[in-house]
PAVO-168636 format. One record per residue (C-alpha): residue in one letter; x, y, z. Coordinates in nm, 3 decimals. Layout:
residues N
{resn: a px: X py: Y pz: Z}
...
This chain:
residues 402
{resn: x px: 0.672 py: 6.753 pz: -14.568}
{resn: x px: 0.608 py: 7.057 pz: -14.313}
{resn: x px: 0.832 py: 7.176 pz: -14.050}
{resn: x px: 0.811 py: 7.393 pz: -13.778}
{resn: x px: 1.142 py: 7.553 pz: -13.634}
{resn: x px: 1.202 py: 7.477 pz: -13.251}
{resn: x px: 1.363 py: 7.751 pz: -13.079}
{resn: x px: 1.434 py: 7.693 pz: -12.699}
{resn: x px: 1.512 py: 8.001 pz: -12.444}
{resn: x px: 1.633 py: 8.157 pz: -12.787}
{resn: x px: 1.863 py: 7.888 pz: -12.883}
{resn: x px: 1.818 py: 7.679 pz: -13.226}
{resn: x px: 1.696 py: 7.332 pz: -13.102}
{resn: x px: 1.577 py: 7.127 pz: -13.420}
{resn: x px: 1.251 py: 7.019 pz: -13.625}
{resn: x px: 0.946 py: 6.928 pz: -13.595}
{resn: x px: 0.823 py: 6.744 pz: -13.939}
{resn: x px: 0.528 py: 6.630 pz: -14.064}
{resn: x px: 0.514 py: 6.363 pz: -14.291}
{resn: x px: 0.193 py: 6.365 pz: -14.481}
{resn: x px: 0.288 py: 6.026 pz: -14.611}
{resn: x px: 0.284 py: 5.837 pz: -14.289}
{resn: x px: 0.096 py: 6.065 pz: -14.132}
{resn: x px: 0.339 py: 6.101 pz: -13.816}
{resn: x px: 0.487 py: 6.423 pz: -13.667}
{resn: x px: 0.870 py: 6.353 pz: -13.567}
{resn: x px: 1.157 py: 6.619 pz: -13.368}
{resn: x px: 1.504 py: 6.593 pz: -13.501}
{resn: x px: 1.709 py: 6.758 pz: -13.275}
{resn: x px: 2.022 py: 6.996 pz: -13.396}
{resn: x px: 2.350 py: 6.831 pz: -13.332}
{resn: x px: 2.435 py: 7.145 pz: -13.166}
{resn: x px: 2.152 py: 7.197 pz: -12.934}
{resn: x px: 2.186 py: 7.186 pz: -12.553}
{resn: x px: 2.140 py: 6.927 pz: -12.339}
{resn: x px: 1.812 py: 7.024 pz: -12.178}
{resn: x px: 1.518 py: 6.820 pz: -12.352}
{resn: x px: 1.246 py: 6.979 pz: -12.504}
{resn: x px: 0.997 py: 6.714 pz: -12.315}
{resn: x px: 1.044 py: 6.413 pz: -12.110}
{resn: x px: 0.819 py: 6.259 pz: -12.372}
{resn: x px: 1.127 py: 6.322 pz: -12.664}
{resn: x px: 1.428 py: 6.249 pz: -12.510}
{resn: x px: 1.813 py: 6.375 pz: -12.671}
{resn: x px: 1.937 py: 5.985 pz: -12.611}
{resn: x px: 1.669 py: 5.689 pz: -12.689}
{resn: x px: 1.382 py: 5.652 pz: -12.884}
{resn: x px: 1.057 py: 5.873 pz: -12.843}
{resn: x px: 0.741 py: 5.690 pz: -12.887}
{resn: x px: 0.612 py: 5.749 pz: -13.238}
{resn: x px: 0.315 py: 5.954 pz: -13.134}
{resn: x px: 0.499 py: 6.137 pz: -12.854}
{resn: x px: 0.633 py: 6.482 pz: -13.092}
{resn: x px: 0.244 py: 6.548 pz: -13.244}
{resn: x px: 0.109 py: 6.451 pz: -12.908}
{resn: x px: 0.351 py: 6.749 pz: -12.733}
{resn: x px: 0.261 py: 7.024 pz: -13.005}
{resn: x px: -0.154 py: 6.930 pz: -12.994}
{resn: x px: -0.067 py: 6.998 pz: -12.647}
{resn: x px: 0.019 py: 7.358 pz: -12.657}
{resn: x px: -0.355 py: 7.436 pz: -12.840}
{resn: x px: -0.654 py: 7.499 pz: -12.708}
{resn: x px: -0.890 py: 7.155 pz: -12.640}
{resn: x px: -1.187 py: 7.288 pz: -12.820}
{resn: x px: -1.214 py: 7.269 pz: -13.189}
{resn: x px: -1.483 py: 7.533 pz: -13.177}
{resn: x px: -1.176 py: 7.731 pz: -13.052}
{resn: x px: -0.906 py: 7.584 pz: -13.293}
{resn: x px: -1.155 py: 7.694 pz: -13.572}
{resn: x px: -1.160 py: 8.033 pz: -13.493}
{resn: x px: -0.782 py: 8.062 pz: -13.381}
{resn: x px: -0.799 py: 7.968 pz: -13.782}
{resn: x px: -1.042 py: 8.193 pz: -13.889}
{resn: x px: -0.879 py: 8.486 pz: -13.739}
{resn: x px: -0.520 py: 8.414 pz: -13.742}
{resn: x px: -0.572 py: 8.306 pz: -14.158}
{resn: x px: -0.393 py: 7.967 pz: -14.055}
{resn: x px: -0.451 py: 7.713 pz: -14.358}
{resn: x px: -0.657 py: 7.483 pz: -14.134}
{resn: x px: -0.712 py: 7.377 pz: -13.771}
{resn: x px: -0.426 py: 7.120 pz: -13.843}
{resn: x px: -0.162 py: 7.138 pz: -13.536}
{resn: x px: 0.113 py: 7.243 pz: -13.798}
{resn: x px: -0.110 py: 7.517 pz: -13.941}
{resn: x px: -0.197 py: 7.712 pz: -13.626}
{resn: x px: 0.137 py: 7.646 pz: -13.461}
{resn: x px: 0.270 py: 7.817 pz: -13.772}
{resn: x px: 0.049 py: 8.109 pz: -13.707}
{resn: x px: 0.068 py: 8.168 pz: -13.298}
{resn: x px: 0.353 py: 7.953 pz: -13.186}
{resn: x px: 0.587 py: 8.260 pz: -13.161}
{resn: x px: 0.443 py: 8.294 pz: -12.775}
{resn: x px: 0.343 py: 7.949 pz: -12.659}
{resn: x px: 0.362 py: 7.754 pz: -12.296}
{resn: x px: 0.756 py: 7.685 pz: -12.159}
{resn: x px: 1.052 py: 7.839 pz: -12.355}
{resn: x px: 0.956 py: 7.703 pz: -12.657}
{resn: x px: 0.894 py: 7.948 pz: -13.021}
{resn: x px: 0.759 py: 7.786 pz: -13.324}
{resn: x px: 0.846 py: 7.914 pz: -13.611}
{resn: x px: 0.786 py: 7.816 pz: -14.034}
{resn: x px: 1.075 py: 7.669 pz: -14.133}
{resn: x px: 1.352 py: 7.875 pz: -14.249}
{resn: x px: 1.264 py: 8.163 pz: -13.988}
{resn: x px: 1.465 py: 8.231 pz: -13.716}
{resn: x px: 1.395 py: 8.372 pz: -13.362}
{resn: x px: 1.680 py: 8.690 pz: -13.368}
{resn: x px: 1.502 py: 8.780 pz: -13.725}
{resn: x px: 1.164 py: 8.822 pz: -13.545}
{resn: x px: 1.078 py: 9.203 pz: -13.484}
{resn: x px: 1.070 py: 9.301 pz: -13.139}
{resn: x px: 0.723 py: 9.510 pz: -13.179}
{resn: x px: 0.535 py: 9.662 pz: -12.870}
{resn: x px: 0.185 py: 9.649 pz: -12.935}
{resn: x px: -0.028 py: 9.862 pz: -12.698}
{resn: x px: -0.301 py: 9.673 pz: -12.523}
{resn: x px: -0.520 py: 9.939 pz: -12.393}
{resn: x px: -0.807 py: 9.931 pz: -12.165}
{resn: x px: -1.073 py: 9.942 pz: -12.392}
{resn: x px: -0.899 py: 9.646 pz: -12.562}
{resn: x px: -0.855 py: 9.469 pz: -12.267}
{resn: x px: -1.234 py: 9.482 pz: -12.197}
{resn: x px: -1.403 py: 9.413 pz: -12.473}
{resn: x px: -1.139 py: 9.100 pz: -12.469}
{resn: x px: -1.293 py: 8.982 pz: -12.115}
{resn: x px: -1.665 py: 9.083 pz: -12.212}
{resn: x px: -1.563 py: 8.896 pz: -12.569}
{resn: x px: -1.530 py: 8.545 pz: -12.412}
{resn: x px: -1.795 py: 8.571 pz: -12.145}
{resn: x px: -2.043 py: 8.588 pz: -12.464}
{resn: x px: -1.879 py: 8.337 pz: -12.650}
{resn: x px: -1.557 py: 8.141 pz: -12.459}
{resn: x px: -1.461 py: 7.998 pz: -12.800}
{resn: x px: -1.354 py: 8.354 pz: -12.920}
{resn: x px: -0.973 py: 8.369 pz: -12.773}
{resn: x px: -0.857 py: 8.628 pz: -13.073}
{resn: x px: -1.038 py: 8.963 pz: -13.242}
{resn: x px: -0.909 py: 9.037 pz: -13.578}
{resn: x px: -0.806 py: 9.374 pz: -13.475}
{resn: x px: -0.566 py: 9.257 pz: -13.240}
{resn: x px: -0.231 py: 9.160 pz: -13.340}
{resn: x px: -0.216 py: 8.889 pz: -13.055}
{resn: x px: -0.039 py: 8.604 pz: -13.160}
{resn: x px: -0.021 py: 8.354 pz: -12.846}
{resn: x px: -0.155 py: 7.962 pz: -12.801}
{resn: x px: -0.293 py: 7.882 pz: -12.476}
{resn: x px: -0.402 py: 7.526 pz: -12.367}
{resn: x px: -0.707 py: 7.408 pz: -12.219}
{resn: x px: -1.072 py: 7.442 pz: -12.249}
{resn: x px: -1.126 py: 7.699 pz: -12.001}
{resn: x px: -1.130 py: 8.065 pz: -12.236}
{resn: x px: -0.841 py: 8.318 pz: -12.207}
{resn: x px: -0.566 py: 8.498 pz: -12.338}
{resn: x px: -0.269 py: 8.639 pz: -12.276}
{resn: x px: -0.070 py: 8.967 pz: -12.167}
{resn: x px: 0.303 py: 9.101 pz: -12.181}
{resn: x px: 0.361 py: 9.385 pz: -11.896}
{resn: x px: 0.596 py: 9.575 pz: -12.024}
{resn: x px: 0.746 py: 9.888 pz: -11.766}
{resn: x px: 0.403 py: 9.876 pz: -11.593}
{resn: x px: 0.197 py: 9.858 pz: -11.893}
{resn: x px: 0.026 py: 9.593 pz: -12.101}
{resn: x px: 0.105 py: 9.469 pz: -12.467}
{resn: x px: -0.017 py: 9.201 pz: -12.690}
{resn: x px: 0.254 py: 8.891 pz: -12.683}
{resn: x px: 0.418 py: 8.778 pz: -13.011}
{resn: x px: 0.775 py: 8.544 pz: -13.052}
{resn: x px: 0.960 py: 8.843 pz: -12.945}
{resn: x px: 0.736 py: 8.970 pz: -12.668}
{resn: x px: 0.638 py: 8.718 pz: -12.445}
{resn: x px: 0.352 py: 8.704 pz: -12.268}
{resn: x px: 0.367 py: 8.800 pz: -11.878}
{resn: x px: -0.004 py: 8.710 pz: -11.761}
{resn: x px: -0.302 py: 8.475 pz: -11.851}
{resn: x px: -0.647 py: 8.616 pz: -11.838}
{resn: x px: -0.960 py: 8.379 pz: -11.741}
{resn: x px: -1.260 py: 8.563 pz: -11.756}
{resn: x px: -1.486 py: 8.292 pz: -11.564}
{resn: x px: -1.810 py: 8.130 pz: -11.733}
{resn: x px: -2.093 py: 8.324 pz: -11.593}
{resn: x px: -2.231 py: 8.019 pz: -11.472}
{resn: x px: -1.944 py: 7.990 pz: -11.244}
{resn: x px: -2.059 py: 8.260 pz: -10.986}
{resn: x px: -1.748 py: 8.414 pz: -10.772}
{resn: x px: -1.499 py: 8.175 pz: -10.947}
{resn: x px: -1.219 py: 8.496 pz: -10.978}
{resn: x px: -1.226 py: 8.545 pz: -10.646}
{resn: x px: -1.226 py: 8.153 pz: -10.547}
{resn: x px: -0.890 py: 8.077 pz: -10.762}
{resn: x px: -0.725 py: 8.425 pz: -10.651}
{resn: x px: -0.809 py: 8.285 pz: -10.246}
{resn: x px: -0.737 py: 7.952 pz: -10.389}
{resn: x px: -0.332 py: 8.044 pz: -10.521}
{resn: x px: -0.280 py: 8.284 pz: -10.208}
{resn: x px: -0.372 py: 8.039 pz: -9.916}
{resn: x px: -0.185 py: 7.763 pz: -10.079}
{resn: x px: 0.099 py: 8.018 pz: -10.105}
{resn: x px: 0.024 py: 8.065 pz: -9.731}
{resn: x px: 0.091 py: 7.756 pz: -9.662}
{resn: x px: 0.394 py: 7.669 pz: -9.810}
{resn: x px: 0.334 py: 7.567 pz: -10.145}
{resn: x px: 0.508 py: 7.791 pz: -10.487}
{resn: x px: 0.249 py: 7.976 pz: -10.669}
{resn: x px: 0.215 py: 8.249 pz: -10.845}
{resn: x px: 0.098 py: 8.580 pz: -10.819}
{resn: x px: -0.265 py: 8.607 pz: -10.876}
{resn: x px: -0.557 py: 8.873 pz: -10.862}
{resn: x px: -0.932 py: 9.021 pz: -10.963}
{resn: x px: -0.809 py: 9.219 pz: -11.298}
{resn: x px: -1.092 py: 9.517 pz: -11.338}
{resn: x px: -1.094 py: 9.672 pz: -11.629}
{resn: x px: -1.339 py: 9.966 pz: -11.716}
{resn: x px: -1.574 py: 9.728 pz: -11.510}
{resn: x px: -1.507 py: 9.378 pz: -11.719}
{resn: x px: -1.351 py: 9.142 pz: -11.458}
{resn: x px: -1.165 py: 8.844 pz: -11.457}
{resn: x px: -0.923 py: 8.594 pz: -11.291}
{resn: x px: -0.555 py: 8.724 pz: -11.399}
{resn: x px: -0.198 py: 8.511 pz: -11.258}
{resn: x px: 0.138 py: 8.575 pz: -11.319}
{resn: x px: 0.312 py: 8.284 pz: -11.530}
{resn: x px: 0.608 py: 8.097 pz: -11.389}
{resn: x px: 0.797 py: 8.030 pz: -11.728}
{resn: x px: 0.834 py: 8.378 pz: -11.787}
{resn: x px: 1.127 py: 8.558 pz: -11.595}
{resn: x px: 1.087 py: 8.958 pz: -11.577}
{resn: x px: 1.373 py: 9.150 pz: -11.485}
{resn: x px: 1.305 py: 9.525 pz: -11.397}
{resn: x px: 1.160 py: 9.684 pz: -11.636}
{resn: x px: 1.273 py: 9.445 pz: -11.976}
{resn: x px: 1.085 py: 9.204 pz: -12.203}
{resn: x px: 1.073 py: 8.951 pz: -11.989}
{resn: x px: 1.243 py: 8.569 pz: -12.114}
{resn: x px: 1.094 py: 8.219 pz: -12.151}
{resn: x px: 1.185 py: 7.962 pz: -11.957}
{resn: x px: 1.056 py: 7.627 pz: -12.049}
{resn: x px: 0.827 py: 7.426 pz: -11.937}
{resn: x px: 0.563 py: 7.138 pz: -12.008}
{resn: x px: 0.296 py: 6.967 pz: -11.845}
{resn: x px: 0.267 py: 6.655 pz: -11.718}
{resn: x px: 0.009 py: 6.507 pz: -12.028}
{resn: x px: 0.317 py: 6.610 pz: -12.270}
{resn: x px: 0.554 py: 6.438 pz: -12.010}
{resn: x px: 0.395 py: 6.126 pz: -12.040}
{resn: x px: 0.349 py: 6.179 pz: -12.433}
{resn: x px: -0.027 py: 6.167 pz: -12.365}
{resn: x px: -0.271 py: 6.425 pz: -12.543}
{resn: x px: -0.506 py: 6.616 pz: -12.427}
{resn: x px: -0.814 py: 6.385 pz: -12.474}
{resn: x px: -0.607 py: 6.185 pz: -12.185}
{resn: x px: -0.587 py: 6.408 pz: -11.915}
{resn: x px: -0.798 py: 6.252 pz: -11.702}
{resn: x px: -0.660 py: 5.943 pz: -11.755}
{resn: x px: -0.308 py: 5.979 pz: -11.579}
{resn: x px: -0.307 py: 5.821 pz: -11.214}
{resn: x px: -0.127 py: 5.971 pz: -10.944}
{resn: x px: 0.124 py: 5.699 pz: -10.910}
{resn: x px: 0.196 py: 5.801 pz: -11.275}
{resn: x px: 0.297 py: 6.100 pz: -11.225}
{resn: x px: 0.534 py: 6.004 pz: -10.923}
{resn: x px: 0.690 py: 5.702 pz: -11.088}
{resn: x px: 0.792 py: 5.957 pz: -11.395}
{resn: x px: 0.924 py: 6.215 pz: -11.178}
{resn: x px: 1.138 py: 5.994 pz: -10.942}
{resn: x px: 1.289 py: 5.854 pz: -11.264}
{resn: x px: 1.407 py: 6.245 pz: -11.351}
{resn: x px: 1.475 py: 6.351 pz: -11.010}
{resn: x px: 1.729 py: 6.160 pz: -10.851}
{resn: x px: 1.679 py: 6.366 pz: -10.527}
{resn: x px: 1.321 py: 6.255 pz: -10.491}
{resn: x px: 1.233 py: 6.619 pz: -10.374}
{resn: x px: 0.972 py: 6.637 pz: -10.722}
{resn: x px: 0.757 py: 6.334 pz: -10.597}
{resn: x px: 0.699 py: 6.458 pz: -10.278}
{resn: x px: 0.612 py: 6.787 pz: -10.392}
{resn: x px: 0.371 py: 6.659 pz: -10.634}
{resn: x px: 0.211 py: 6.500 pz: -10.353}
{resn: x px: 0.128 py: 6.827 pz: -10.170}
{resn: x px: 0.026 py: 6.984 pz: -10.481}
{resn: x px: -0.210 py: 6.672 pz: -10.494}
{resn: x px: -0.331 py: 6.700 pz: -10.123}
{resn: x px: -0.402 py: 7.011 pz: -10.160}
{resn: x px: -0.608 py: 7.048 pz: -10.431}
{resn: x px: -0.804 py: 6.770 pz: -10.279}
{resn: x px: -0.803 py: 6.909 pz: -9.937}
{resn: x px: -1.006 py: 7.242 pz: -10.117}
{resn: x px: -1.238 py: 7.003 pz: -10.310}
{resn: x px: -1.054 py: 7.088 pz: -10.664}
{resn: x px: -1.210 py: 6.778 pz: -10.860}
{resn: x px: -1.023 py: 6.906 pz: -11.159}
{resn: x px: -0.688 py: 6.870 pz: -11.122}
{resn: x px: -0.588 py: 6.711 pz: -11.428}
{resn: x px: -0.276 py: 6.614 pz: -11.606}
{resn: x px: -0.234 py: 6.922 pz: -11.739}
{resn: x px: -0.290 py: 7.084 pz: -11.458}
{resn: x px: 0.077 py: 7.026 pz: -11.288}
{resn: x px: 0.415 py: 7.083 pz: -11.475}
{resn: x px: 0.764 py: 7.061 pz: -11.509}
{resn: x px: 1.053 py: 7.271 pz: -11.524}
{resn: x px: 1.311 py: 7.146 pz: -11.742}
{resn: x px: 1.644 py: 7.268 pz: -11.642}
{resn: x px: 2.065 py: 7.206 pz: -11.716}
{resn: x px: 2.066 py: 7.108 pz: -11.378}
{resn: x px: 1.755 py: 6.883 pz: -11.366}
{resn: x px: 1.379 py: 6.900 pz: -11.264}
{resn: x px: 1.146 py: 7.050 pz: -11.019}
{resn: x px: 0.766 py: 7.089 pz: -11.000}
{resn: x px: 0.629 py: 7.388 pz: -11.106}
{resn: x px: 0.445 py: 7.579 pz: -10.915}
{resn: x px: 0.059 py: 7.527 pz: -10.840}
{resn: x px: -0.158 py: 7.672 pz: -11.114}
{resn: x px: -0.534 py: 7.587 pz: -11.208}
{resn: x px: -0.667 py: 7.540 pz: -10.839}
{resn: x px: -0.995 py: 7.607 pz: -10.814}
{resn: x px: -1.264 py: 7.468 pz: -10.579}
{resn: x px: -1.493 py: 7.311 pz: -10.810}
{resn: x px: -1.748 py: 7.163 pz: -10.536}
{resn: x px: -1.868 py: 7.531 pz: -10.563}
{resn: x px: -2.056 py: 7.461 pz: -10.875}
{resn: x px: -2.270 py: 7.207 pz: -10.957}
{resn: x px: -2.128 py: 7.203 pz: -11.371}
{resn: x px: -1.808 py: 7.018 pz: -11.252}
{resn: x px: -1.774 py: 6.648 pz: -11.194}
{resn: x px: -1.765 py: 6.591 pz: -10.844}
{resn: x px: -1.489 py: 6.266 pz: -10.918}
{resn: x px: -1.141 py: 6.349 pz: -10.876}
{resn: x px: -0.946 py: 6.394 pz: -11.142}
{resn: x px: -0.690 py: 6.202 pz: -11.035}
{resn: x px: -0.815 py: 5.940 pz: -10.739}
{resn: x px: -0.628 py: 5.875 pz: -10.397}
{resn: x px: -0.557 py: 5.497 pz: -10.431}
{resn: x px: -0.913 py: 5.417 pz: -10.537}
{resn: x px: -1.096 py: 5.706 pz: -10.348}
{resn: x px: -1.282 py: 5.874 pz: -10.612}
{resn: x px: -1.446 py: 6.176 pz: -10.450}
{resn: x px: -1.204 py: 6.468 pz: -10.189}
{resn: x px: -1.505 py: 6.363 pz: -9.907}
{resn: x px: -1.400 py: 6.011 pz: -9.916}
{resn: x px: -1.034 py: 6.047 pz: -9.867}
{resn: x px: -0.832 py: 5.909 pz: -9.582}
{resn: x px: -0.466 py: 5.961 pz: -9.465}
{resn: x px: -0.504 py: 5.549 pz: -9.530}
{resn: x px: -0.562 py: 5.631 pz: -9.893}
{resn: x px: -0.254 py: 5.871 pz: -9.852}
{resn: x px: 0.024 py: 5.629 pz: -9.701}
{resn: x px: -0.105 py: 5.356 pz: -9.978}
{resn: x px: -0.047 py: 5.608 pz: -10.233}
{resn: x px: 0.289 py: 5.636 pz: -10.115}
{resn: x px: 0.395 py: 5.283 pz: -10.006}
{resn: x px: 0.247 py: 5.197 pz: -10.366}
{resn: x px: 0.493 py: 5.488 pz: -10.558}
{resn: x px: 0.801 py: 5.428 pz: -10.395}
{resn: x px: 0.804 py: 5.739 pz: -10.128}
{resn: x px: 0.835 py: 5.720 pz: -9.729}
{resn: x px: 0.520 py: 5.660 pz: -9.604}
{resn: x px: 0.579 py: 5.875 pz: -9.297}
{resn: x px: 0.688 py: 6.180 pz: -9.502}
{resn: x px: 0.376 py: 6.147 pz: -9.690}
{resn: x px: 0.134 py: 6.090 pz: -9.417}
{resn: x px: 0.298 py: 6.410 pz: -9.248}
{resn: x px: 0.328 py: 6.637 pz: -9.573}
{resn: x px: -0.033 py: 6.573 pz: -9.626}
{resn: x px: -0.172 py: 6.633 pz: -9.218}
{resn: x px: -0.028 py: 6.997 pz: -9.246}
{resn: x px: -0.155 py: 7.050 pz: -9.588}
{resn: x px: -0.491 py: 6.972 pz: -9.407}
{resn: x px: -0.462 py: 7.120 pz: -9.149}
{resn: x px: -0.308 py: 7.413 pz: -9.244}
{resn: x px: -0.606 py: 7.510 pz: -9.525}
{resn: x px: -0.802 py: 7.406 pz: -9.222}
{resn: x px: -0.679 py: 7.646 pz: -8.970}
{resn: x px: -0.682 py: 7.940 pz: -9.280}
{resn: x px: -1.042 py: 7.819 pz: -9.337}
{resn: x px: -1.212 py: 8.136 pz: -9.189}
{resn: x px: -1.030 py: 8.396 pz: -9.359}
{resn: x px: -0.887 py: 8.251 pz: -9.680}
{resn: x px: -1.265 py: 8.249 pz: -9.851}
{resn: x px: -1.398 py: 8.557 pz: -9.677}
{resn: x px: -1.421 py: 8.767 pz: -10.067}
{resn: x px: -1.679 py: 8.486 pz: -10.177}
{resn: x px: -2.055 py: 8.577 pz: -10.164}
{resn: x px: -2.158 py: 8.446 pz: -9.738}
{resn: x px: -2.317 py: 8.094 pz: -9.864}
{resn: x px: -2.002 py: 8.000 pz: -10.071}
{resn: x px: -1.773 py: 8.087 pz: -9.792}
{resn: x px: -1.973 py: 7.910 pz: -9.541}
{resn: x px: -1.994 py: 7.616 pz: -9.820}
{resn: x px: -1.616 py: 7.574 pz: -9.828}
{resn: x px: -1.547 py: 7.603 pz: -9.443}
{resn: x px: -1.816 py: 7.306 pz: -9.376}
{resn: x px: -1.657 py: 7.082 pz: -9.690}
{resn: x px: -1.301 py: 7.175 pz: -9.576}
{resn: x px: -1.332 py: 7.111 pz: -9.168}
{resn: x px: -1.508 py: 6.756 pz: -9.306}
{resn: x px: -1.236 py: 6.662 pz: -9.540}
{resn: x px: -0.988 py: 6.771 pz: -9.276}
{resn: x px: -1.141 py: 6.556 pz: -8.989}
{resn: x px: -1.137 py: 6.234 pz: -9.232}
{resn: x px: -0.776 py: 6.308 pz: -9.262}
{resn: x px: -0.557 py: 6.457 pz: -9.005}
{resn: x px: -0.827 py: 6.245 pz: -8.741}
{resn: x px: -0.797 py: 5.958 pz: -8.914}
């Protein structure tokens, strides 16, 4: 058998194993760990699904084999199996989670500041938009796992300058250099993350990182807590595909009134559910067809549960590559064009919330990317901007006029 060592915000939490035999990965959970979960997907008391422990590690890797095989090729991981990598780069992985070979521990792991310098920095950018499989060099010592297909890596900010992450230094950023197909997509997900901030939703700092004339999309992460100028310290999170104990070839699978029926189960004050719903409304109200499973989270906390922060917003109607089908529908409307507040108030009459909360949570999410229409996309190239202010006032007028 193979284990992996589970440490969570630093404390000793248990095991993942994998038994060759039956082929099924399992977490045991040390009699002394806290409370606090690991996932919703493995809870302390009760049964986990059988599938539900591999499901959450696969999770935490990148979608792409092509990318798995080079993760292995560089890091010198035994394979692309889940255990293998994990054992390489799972010292600085999403949440508060480290991953460590069995029989390490996370206070014997050497707290080493490795300089990420400029020219590092971009040639790591210019790296992925030539080949977005490519998430490591070998002359980095990066060790970090990053999920998703989208290519990126990540960045510890250290006293104002940047290192590569490992189990002791965690990473502070994530870096998306955009496909070059994807014209003005930095700039769309920065304006994307600050109007929804405008408006009333949590999410993180984001910006256009230039370096030495390499640019890319670069946002602060929200299970990482930096206190003046320290290492910062994990926090932990998951999202919602390793809530459910779903992987990632599922994502786009998971219904709305999924995800609201798990977190009113968590969250006795209901205050999750409601919040996923503006999350929802307003990546639809932007035309983000993309918004996935994995694209929303939890925080897992000794007092309970809240909704992370927005993260992955992105107009996608701006290119012509992405699906133009939601991700996750509105009661049966497929496309952000054909939704109504009608589709809104079923969605909530059918998941247990007020419909007249809903119907007026998701009017000033409308309204209010309406009314920011003009000058929230103004850093896109003229036909882009004009693109989203006609798609948004339509959307809106379906809506709020409905």
């Amino acid at each position: 058998m193979t284990t992996l060592s589970a440490w969570l915000e630093g404390a000793y939490v248990g095991e993942f194993v994998d038994d060759p035999a039956s082929r099924v990965v399992s977490f045991e959970y040390d009699s002394a760990a806290p409370p606090t979960p690991i996932s919703l997907s493995l809870p302390r008391v009760g049964g986990a699904a059988t599938s539900a422990a591999g499901r959450f590690l696969g999770n935490l890797l990148p979608d792409r084999e092509a990318a798995r095989e080079w993760m292995r090729s560089v890091t010198d991981a035994r394979s692309t199996d889940t255990f293998d990598l994990l054992a390489a780069v799972g010292g600085d992985v999403a949440g508060g989670l480290v991953l460590l070979p069995s029989g390490q521990s996370a206070s014997d792991v050497e707290g080493r500041l490795d300089p990420a310098d400029d020219d590092a920095i971009a040639f790591r950018i210019r790296s992925l938009h030539r080949d977005p499989d490519h998430w490591y060099e070998r002359s980095e010592p990066a060790r970090f796992s990053l999920a998703g297909s989208q290519p990126k890596f990540a960045l510890a900010g250290v006293a104002g300058d940047w290192y590569w992450s490992n189990a002791a230094v965690p990473s502070t950023h994530i870096v998306k250099p955009a496909a070059p197909v994807n014209r003005g997509a930095e700039v769309a997900e920065v304006a994307a993350m600050r109007l929804a901030a405008a408006i009333g939703i949590a999410a993180p700092r984001a910006d256009v990182l230039d370096v030495l004339g390499q640019q890319a999309y670069i946002v602060e992460r929200f299970d990482r807590v930096v206190e003046a100028d320290a290492i910062a310290r994990r926090i932990h999170v998951e999202d919602l595909a390793q809530a459910l104990g779903r992987d990632s070839d599922t994502k786009y699978g998971v219904t709305a009134k999924q995800v609201i029926e798990l977190l009113l189960r968590h969250d006795a004050g209901l205050a999750s559910g409601y919040e996923s719903v503006r999350q929802l409304a307003f990546n639809t109200a932007i035309g983000n067809s993309d918004a996935h499973a994995k694209n929303y989270s939890v925080l897992l906390r000794p007092d309970g549960l809240t909704l992370a922060p927005l993260y992955d917003s992105l107009p996608t109607r701006l290119w012509p590559g992405y699906d133009e089908k939601l991700a996750m529908r509105v009661s049966g409307a497929a496309y952000p064009q054909a939704v109504t507040l009608d589709h809104w108030v079923k969605l909530a009459k059918k998941s247990g919330l007020d419909r007249d909360r809903v119907a007026d949570d998701v009017k000033k999410i409308y309204s209010g990317v309406a009314e920011r229409a003009d000058s929230a996309w103004e850093g896109l190239a003229a036909d882009q901007a004009e693109l989203m202010r006609r798609l948004i006032r339509q959307q809106t007028e379906k809506v709020v006029g409905s």
